[in-house]
C-alpha positions as CSV (number, residue, x, y, z in Angstrom):
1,X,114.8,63.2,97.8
2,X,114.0,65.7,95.0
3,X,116.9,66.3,92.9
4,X,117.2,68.6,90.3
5,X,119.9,67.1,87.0
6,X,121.8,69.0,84.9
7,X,123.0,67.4,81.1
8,X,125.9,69.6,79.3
9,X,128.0,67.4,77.9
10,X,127.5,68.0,74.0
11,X,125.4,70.1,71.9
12,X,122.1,69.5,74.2
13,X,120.9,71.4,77.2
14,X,119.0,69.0,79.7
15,X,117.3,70.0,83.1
16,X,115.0,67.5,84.9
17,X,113.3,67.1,88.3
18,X,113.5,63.7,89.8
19,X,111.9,62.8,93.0
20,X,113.4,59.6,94.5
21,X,109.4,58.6,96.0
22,X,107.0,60.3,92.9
23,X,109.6,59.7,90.1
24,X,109.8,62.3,87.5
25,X,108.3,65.7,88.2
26,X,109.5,67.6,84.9
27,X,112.0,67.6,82.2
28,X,113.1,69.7,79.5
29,X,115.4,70.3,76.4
30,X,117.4,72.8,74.4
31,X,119.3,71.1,71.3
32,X,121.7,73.0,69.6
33,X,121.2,71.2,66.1
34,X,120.3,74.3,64.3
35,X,123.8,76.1,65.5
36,X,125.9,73.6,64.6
37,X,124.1,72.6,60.9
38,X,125.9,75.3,59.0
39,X,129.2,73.6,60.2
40,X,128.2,70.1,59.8
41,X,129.4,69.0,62.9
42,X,129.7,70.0,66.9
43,X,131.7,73.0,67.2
44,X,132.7,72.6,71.0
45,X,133.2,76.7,71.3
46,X,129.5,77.7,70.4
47,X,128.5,74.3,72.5
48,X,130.2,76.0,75.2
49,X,128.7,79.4,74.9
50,X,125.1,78.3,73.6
51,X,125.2,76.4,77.5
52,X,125.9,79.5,79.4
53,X,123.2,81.3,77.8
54,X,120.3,78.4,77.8
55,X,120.8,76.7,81.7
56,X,120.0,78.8,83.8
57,X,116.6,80.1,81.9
58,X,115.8,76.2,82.1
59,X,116.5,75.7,85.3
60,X,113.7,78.1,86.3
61,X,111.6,76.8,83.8
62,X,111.6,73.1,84.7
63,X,111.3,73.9,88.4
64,X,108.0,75.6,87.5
65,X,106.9,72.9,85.6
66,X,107.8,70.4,88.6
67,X,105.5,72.7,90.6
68,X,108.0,72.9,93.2
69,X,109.8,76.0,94.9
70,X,114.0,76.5,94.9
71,X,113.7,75.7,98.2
72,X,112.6,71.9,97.8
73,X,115.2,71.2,95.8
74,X,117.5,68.4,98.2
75,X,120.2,68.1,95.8
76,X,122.0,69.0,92.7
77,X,123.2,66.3,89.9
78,X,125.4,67.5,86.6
79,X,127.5,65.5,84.2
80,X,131.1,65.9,84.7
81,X,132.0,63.8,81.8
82,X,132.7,62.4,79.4
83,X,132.0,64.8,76.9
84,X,133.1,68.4,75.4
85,X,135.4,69.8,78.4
86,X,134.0,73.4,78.3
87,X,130.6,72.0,78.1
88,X,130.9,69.9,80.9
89,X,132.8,73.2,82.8
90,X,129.5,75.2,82.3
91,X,127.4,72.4,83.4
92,X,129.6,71.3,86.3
93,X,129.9,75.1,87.5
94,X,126.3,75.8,87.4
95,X,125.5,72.5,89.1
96,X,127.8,73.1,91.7
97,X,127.1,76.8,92.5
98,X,123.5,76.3,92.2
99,X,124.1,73.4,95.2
100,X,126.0,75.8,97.5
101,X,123.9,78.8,97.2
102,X,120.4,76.5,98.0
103,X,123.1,74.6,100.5
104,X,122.5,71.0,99.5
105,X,124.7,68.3,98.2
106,X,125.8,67.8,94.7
107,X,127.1,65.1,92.6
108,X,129.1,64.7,89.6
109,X,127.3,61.8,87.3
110,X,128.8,60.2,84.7
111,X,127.9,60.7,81.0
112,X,127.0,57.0,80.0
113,X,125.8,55.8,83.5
114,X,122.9,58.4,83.0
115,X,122.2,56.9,79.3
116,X,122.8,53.2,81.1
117,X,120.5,53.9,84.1
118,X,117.6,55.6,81.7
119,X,116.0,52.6,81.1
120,X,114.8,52.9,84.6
121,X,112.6,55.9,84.0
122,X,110.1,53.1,82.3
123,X,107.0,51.5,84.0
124,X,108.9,48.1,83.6
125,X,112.8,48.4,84.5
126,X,115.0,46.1,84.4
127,X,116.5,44.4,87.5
128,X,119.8,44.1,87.9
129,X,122.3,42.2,86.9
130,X,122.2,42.8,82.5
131,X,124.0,43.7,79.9
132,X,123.5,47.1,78.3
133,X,124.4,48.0,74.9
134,X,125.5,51.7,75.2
135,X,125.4,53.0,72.0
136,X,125.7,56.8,70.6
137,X,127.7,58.9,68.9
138,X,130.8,58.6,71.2
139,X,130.7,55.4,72.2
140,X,129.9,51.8,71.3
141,X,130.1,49.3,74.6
142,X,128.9,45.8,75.9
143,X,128.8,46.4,79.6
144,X,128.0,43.8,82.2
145,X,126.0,45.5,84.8
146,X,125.7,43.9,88.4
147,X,124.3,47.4,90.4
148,X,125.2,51.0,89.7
149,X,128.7,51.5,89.6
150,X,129.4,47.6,89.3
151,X,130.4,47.7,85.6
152,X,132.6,45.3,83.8
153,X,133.6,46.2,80.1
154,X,132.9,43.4,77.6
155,X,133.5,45.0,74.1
156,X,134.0,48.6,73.0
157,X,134.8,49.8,69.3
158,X,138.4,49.9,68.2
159,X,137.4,53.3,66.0
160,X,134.2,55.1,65.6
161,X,131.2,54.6,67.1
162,X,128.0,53.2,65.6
163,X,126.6,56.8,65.9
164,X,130.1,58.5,64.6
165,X,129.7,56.0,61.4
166,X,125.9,56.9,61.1
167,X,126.5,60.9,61.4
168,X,129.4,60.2,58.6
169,X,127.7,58.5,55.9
170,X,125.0,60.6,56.1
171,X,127.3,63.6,55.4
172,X,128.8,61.7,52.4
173,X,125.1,60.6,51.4
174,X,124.5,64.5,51.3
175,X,122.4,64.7,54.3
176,X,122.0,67.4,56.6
177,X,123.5,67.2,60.1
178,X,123.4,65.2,61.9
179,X,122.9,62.4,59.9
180,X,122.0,59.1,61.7
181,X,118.1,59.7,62.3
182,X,118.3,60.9,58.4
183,X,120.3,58.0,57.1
184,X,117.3,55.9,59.2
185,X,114.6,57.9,57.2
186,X,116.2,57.7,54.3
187,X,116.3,53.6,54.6
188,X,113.1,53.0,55.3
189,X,112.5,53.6,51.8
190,X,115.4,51.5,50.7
191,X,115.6,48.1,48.3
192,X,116.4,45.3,50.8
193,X,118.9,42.6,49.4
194,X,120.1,45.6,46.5
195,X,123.3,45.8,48.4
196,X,124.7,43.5,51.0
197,X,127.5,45.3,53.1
198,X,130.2,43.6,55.6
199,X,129.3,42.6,59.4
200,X,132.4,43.5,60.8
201,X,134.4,41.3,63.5
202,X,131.4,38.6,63.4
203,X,133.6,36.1,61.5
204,X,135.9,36.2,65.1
205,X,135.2,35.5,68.3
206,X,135.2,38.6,70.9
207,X,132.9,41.6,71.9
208,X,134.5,44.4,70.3
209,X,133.3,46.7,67.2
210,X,134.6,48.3,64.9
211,X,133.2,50.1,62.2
212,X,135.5,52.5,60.0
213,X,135.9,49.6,57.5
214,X,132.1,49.7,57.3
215,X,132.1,53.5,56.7
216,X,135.2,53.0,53.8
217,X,132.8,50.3,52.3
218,X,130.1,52.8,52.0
219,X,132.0,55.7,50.8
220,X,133.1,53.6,48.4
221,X,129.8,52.2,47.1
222,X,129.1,55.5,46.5
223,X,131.5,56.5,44.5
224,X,131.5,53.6,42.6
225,X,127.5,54.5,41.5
226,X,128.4,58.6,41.4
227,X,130.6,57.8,37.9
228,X,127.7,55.8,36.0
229,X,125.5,58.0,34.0
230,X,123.2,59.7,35.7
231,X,125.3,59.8,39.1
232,X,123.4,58.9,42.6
233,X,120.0,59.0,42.2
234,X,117.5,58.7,44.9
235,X,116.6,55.4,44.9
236,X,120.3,54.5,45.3
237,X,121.1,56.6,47.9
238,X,117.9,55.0,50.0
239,X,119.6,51.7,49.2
240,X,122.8,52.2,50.6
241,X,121.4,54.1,53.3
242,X,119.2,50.7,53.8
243,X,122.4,48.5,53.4
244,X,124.4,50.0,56.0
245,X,121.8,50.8,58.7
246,X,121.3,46.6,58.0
247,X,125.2,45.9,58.4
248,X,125.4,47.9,61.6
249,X,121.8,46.8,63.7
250,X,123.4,42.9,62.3
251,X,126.7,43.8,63.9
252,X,125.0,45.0,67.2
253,X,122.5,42.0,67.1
254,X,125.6,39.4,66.8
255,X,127.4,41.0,69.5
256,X,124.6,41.3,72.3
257,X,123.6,37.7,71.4
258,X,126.7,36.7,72.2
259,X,127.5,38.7,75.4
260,X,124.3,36.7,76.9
261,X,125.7,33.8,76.0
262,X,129.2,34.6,77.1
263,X,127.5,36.3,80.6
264,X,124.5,33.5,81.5
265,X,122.6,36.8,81.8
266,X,119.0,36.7,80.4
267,X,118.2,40.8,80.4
268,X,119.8,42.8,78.0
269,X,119.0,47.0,78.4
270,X,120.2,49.7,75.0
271,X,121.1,53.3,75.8
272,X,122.2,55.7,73.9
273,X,121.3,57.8,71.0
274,X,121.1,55.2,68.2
275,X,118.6,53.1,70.6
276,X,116.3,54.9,69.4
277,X,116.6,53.1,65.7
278,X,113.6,51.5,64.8
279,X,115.2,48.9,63.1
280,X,117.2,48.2,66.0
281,X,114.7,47.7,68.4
282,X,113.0,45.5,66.2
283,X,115.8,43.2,65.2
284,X,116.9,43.0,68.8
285,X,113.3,42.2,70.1
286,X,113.3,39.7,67.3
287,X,116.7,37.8,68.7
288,X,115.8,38.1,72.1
289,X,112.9,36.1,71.6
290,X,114.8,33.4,70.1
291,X,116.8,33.0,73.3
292,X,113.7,33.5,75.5
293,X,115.9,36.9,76.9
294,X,113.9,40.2,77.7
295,X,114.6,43.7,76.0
296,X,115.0,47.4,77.5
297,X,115.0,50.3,76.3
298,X,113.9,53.9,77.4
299,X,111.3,56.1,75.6
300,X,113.4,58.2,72.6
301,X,113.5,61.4,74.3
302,X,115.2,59.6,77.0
303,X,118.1,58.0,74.7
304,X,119.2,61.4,73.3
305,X,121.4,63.1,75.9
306,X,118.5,63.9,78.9
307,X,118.6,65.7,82.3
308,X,116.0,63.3,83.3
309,X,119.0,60.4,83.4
310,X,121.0,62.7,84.8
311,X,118.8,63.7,88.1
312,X,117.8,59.9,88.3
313,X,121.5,58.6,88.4
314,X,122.5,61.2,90.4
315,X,119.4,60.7,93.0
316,X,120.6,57.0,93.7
317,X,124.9,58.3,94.5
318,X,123.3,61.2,96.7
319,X,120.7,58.8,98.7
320,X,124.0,56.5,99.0
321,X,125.6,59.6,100.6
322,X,127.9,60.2,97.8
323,X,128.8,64.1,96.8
324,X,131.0,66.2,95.6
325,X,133.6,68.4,97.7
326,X,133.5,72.1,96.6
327,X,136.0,71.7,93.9
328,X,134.6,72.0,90.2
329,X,136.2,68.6,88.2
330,X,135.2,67.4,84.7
331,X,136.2,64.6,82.7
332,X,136.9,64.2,78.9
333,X,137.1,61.2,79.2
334,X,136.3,59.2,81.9
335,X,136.0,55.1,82.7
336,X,133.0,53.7,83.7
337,X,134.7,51.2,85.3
338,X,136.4,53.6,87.5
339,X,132.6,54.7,89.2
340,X,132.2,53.8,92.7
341,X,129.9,50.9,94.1
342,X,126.5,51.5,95.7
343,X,126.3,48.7,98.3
């Protein structure tokens, strides 16, 4: 089944061509960074409008690249949330018109099974059953994965998200927007040992996250080194930028250790956005090893919001015989333990 997959969700515009026997055919992506900059932040109106104008253009172009005619298209996968609700709508409307007017199915996918099942895209997936770190700029999750759409929640943050805290010390670190793959530039060049910030909720037992605290502690770090003479120089910034990119991989580390131990599981899978820190990667790999567990993770233009995880999740509900009726829905927000099994 060749399925073409549509990502709107945010401040990206994704279109990719999966083919259930050959894999992926094309991909391609529109980001919005340099709109949004000036404001320092998603502003969900020019999301919205930037959408309307960019999908459709892509949607010719990536079927080109697939080498494949309108006509082999077999089905028709869009997020329908969670995410920015007008975004979604222009995804979601597209998707679903495009579907009716070719006649083929479509399906509604969900935001963070697409970032969940992208690991799956590699050479080596993962079998099932794992747990998968979701983590990204909305969300923060320990999920215990059985099959697609058997999801139980371990742990979620009780605030912001690892990728929320990241995008907000990097604005108070002067960076531009958005700030977590700048606050991971700027650390590479960081003093390790300089500062040593909290690991918060390690010193309890449970899966949950929370990392506001961890965002206060850095704020205030750097006020505390803007009143000495001189203010924030360089070096100091890089060190706090070090210090908490540190605190939170540690945080993450602790957690997924312990979700293997509390599951029996011996795979664990990261998705999302901020899988694609370095440091990360490296300090999981490194703890993995320890507990003779194996790490997944997809290629970084597959952790950023992707149609290619959009067309592959929705490939596997539409060969299961799942779609959508004719009405248009989208979801703000949206469980993921509310999905439907595939037997």
């Amino acid at each position: 089944m060749i399925v073409l997959g549509i990502e709107t969700s945010c401040d990206e515009t994704g279109l990719a061509v999966y083919d259930s026997d050959r894999g992926l055919l094309a991909d391609c992506l529109y980001s919005q960074v340099d709109i949004h900059a000036d404001f320092g932040g998603v502003i969900p109106e020019l999301a919205s409008r930037d959408h309307i104008r960019k999908t459709l253009p892509l949607v010719k172009q990536v079927i080109g690249a697939a080498g494949i005619a309108n006509s082999d298209i077999e089905g028709v996968a869009y997020t329908a949330g969670p995410g920015l609700i007008g975004a979604l709508l222009v995804g979601a409307t597209i998707g679903r018109s495009l579907a009716m007017g070719w006649n083929v199915p479509a399906i509604g996918v969900h935001h963070m099974e697409g970032h969940l099942l992208a690991p799956m895209l590699e050479t080596d997936p993962p079998s099932f059953s794992f747990v998968a770190l979701l983590v990204s700029g909305g969300h923060t999750q320990l999920v215990r994965v059985e099959g697609i759409g058997q999801y139980q929640l371990l742990g979620e943050s009780l605030d912001d998200a690892a990728g929320e805290a990241f995008d907000k010390v990097g604005k108070m670190l002067g960076l531009p927007y958005p700030g977590g793959p700048h606050v991971a530039e700027l650390a590479r060049t960081g003093t390790a040992g300089r500062f040593e910030f909290p690991r918060p909720m390690t010193n309890r037992p449970g899966l949950d996250f929370s990392f506001s605290g961890l965002k206060t502690f850095a704020r205030n770090t750097i006020i505390e080194h803007s009143e000495v003479e001189g203010g924030l120089d360089g070096q100091t910034r890089a060190d706090i930028a070090r210090a908490f990119e540190e605190a939170v991989v540690a945080t993450l580390a602790i957690k997924c250790r312990r979700a293997l131990e509390q599951t029996g599981l011996q795979s664990l899978i990261i998705a999302g956005g901020v899988s694609a820190n370095t440091r990360l990667r490296e300090v999981l790999q490194a703890a993995m090893q320890k507990i003779d567990a194996r790490l997944f993770y997809a290629q970084p233009k597959f952790c950023t919001d992707n149609g290619a995880m959009i067309a592959y999740a929705g490939c596997q509900r539409l060969l299961a015989s799942q779609t959508e009726s004719l009405a248009i829905d989208a979801f703000p927000r949206w469980s993921l333990e509310s999905l439907a099994a595939i037997s």
